[in-house]
C-alpha positions as MATLAB code, in Angstrom:
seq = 'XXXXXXXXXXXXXXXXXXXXXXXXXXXXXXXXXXXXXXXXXXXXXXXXXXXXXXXXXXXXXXXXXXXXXXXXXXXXXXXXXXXXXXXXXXXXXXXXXXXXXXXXXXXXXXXXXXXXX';
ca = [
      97.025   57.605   60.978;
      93.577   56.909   62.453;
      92.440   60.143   60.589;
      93.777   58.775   56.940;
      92.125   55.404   58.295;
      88.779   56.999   58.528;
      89.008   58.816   54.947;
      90.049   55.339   53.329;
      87.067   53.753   54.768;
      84.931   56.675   53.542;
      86.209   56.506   50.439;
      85.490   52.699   49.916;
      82.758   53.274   50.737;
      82.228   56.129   47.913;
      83.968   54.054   45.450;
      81.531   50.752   45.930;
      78.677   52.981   45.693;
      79.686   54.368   42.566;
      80.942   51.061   41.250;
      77.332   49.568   42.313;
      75.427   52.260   41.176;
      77.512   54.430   38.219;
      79.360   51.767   36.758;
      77.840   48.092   36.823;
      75.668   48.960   33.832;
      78.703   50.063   32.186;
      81.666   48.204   32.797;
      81.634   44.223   31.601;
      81.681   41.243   34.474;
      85.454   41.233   34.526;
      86.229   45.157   35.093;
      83.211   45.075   37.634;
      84.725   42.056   39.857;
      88.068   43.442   39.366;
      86.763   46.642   40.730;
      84.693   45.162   43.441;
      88.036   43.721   44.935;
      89.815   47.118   45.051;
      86.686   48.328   47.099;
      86.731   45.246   49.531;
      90.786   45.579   49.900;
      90.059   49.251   50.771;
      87.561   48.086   52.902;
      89.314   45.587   55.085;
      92.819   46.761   54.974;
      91.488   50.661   55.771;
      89.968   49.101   58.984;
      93.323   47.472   59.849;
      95.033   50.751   59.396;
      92.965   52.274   62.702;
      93.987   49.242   64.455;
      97.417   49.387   63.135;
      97.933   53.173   63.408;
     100.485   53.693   66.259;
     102.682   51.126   64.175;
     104.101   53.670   62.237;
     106.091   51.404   59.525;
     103.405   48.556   59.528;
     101.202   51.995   58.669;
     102.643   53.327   56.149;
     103.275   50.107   54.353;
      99.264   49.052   54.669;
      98.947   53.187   53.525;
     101.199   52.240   50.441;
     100.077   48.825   49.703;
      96.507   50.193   49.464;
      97.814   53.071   46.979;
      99.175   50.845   44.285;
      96.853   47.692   44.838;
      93.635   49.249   45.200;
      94.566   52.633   42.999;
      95.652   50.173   40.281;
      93.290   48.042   40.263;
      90.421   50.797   40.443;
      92.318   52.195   37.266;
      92.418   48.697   35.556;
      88.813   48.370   35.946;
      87.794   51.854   34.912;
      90.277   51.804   31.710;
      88.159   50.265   29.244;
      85.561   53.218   29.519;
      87.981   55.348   28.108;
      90.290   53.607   25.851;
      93.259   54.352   27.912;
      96.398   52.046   27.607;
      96.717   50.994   31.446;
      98.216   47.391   30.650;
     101.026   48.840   32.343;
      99.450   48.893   35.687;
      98.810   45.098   35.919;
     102.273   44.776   37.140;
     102.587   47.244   39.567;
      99.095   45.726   41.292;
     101.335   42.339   43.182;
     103.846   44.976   44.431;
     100.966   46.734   46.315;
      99.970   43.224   47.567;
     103.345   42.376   48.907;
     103.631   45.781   50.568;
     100.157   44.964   52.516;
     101.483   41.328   53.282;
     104.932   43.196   54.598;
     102.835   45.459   56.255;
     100.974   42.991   58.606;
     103.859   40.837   58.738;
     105.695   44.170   60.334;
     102.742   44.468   62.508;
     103.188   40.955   63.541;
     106.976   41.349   64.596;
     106.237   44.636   66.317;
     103.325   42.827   68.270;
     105.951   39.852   69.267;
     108.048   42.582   70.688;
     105.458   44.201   72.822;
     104.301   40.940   73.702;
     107.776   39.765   75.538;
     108.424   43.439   77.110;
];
């Protein structure tokens, strides 16, 4: 896990530069803040995911969460360069949310149990 941590991170990293950079003459004020918060989730929760790596569920729910909240929203934001019908995705970006809120909240229970051992 600390390994897909580390490639997260790198690639938030990638993606803000290219957001910063490539697209922020491109994209409108909307797609660019939209796409600015799939960089900082990336960000933030990619860091948790080292600390939270020997949790395996809490791990791959943060892994998940990151997939469809990030991915979607980077896809939402990116959309309107192309034309492409993504509308869909909108939905599918609170599930991703909920799966990084179950993640920490799994993290949180399997801390608790460590905790009284």
């Amino acid at each position: 896990m600390k390994s897909t941590a580390a490639v997260l991170i790198a690639l938030g990293i990638g993606m803000g530069a290219f957001g910063a950079h490539g697209l922020r003459p491109i994209l409108e004020t909307r797609p660019m803040e939209v796409y600015e918060t799939a960089v900082f989730y990336l960000l933030t929760q990619a860091i948790g995911l080292l600390w939270l790596s020997h949790l395996k569920v809490a791990a791959r729910l943060l892994i998940g969460g990151l997939l469809l909240f990030s991915g979607s929203l980077f896809l939402l934001s990116t959309a309107s360069l192309h034309g492409l019908p993504v509308q869909w995705l909108g939905p599918i970006t609170p599930v991703g949310g909920l799966l990084l809120m179950a993640a920490w909240l799994q993290a949180a229970f399997e801390f608790s149990k460590t905790k009284k051992s």
